[in-house]
C-alpha positions in Angstrom: -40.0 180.1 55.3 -38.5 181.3 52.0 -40.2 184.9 50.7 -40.6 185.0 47.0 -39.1 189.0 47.0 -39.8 191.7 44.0 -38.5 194.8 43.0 -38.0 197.6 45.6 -39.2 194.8 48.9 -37.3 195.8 52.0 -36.4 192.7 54.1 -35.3 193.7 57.9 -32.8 190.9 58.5 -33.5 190.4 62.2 -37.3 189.4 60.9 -36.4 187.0 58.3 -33.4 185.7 60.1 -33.2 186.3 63.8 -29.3 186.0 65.2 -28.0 185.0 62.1 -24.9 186.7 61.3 -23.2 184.9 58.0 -24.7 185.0 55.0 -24.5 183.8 51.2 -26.1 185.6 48.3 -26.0 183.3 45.1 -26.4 184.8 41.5 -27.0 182.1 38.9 -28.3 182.6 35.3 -28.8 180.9 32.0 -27.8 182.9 28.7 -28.7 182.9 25.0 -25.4 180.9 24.0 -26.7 180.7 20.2 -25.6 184.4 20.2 -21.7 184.0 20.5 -20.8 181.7 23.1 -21.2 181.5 26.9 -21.9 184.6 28.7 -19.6 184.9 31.7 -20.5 187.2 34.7 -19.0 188.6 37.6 -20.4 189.2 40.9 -19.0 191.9 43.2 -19.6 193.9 46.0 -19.0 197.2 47.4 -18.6 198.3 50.9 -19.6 202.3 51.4 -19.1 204.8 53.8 -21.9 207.2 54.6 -20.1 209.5 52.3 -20.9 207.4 49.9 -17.3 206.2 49.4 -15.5 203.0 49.4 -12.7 204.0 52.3 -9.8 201.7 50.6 -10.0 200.1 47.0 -9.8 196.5 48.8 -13.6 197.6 50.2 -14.3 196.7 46.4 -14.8 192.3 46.4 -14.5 190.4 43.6 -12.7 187.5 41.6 -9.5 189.7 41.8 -9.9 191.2 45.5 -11.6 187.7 47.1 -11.6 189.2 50.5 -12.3 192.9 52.5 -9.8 193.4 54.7 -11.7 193.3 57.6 -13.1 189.6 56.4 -16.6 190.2 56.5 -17.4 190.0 52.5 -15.9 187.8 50.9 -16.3 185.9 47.2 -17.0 182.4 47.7 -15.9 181.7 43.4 -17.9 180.4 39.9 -19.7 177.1 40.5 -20.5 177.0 44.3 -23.1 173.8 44.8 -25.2 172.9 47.9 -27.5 170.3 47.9 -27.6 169.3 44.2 -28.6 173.1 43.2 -25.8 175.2 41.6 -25.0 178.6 41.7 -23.2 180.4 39.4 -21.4 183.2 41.9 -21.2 183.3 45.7 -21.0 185.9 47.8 -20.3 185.4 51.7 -21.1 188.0 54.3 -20.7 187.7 58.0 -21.9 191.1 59.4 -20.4 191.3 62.7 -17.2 191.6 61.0 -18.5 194.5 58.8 -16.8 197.7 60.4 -19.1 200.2 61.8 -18.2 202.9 59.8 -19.7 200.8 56.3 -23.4 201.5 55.6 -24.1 199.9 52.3 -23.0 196.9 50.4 -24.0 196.8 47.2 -23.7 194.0 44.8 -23.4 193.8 41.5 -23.2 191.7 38.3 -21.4 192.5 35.1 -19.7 191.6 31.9 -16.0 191.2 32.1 -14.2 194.2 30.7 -12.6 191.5 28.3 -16.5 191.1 26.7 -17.1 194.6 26.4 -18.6 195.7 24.0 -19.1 192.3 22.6 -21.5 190.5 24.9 -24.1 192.4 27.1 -26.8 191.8 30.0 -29.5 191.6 26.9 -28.4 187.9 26.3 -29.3 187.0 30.0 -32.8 184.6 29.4 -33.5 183.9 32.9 -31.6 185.2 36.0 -32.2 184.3 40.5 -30.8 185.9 43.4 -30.8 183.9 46.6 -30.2 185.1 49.9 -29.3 181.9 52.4 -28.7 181.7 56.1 -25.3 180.4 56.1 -26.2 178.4 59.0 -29.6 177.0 57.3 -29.1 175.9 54.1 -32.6 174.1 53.6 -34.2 176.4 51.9 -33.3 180.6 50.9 -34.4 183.1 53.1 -36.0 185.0 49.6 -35.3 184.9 45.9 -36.3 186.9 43.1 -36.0 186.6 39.5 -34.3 189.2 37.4 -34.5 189.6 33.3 -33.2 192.0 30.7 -35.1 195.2 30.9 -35.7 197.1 27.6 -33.6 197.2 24.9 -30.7 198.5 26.4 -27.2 197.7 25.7 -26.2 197.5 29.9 -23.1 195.4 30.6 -24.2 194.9 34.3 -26.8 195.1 36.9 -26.8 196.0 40.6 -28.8 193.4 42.1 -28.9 193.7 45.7 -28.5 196.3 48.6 -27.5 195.4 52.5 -28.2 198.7 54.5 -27.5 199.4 58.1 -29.7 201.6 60.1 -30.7 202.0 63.6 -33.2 199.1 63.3 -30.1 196.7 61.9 -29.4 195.3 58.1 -32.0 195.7 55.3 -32.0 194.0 52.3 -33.2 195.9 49.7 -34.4 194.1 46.3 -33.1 196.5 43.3 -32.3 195.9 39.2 -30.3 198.9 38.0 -28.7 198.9 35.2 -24.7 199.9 34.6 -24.4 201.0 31.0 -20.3 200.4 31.7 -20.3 197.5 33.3 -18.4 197.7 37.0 -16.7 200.8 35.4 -20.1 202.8 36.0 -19.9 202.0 40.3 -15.8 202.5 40.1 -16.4 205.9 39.1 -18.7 207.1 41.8 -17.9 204.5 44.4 -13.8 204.6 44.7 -12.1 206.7 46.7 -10.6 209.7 44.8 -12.3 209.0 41.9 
């Protein structure tokens, strides 16, 4: 049964998916085109430490880095379809590959530097997260919708956390904005930056 997540829900892995151990989140959107073209995004993810930290720069995954180095995120590319329904960016995460010294992905969408300052999150007129099963594809283990909040000028939004605790993974529904786009996680996520 698909849950229809909102901001700040806390999903326990093991309850929505019991044994799974792959998973795909999807990030699609439609954009105000009328306002300078099409809006491209980028969907990334960061794998931290409990300091905090990425331990490497290759813990950062995205259309330039498609792969961790230990294999357990990786980005699927634009356009993924299953089923008839498109998404826009893929994200593929098998957690027993995850080293046991990472407590957080985080994932992210944002502008590419090349659209900055030129195009920003504002233009975004409808935006979905899914979270699938790799496994069971029928339907999404949750979505959740996302808009433009405000009248901020962001060029990105986290969209998703994956925490491990002593009760397993939790995916935690979040909407932050990053008023640099994936400049504003660089500098407090990399190491020695």
């Amino acid at each position: 049964m698909s849950v229809a997540a909102k901001l700040h829900d806390e999903l326990l892995l093991q309850d929505i998916a019991p044994n799974a151990d792959e998973f795909d989140l999807w990030f699609s959107w439609e954009s105000d085109d009328a306002e300078g073209g099409d809006l491209d995004l980028d969907l990334s993810a960061m794998m931290l430490t409990a300091r905090g930290k990425m331990g490497v720069d290759e813990q950062l995954i995205y259309y330039n880095n498609l792969a961790s180095p230990c294999g357990g995120v990786r980005h699927l590319g634009d356009d993924q379809a299953h089923d008839g329904e498109a998404a826009e960016e893929v994200m593929r995460v098998r957690l027993s590959a995850v080293p046991a010294d990472i407590e957080n992905l985080i994932f992210s969408v944002t502008v590419p530097d090349e659209d900055i300052p030129h195009k920003t999150m504002q233009r975004i007129k409808k935006a979905q997260v899914k979270l699938f099963d790799v496994n069971h594809y029928a339907e999404p283990l949750l979505t959740y919708e996302i808009t433009a909040q405000g009248d901020e000028e962001s060029f990105g939004w986290v969209v998703g956390n994956l925490a491990r605790d002593e009760q397993g993974w939790m995916f935690r529904v979040v909407h932050d904005d990053l008023p640099e786009g994936l400049r504003t996680l660089m500098n407090h996520f990399m190491p020695g930056w």
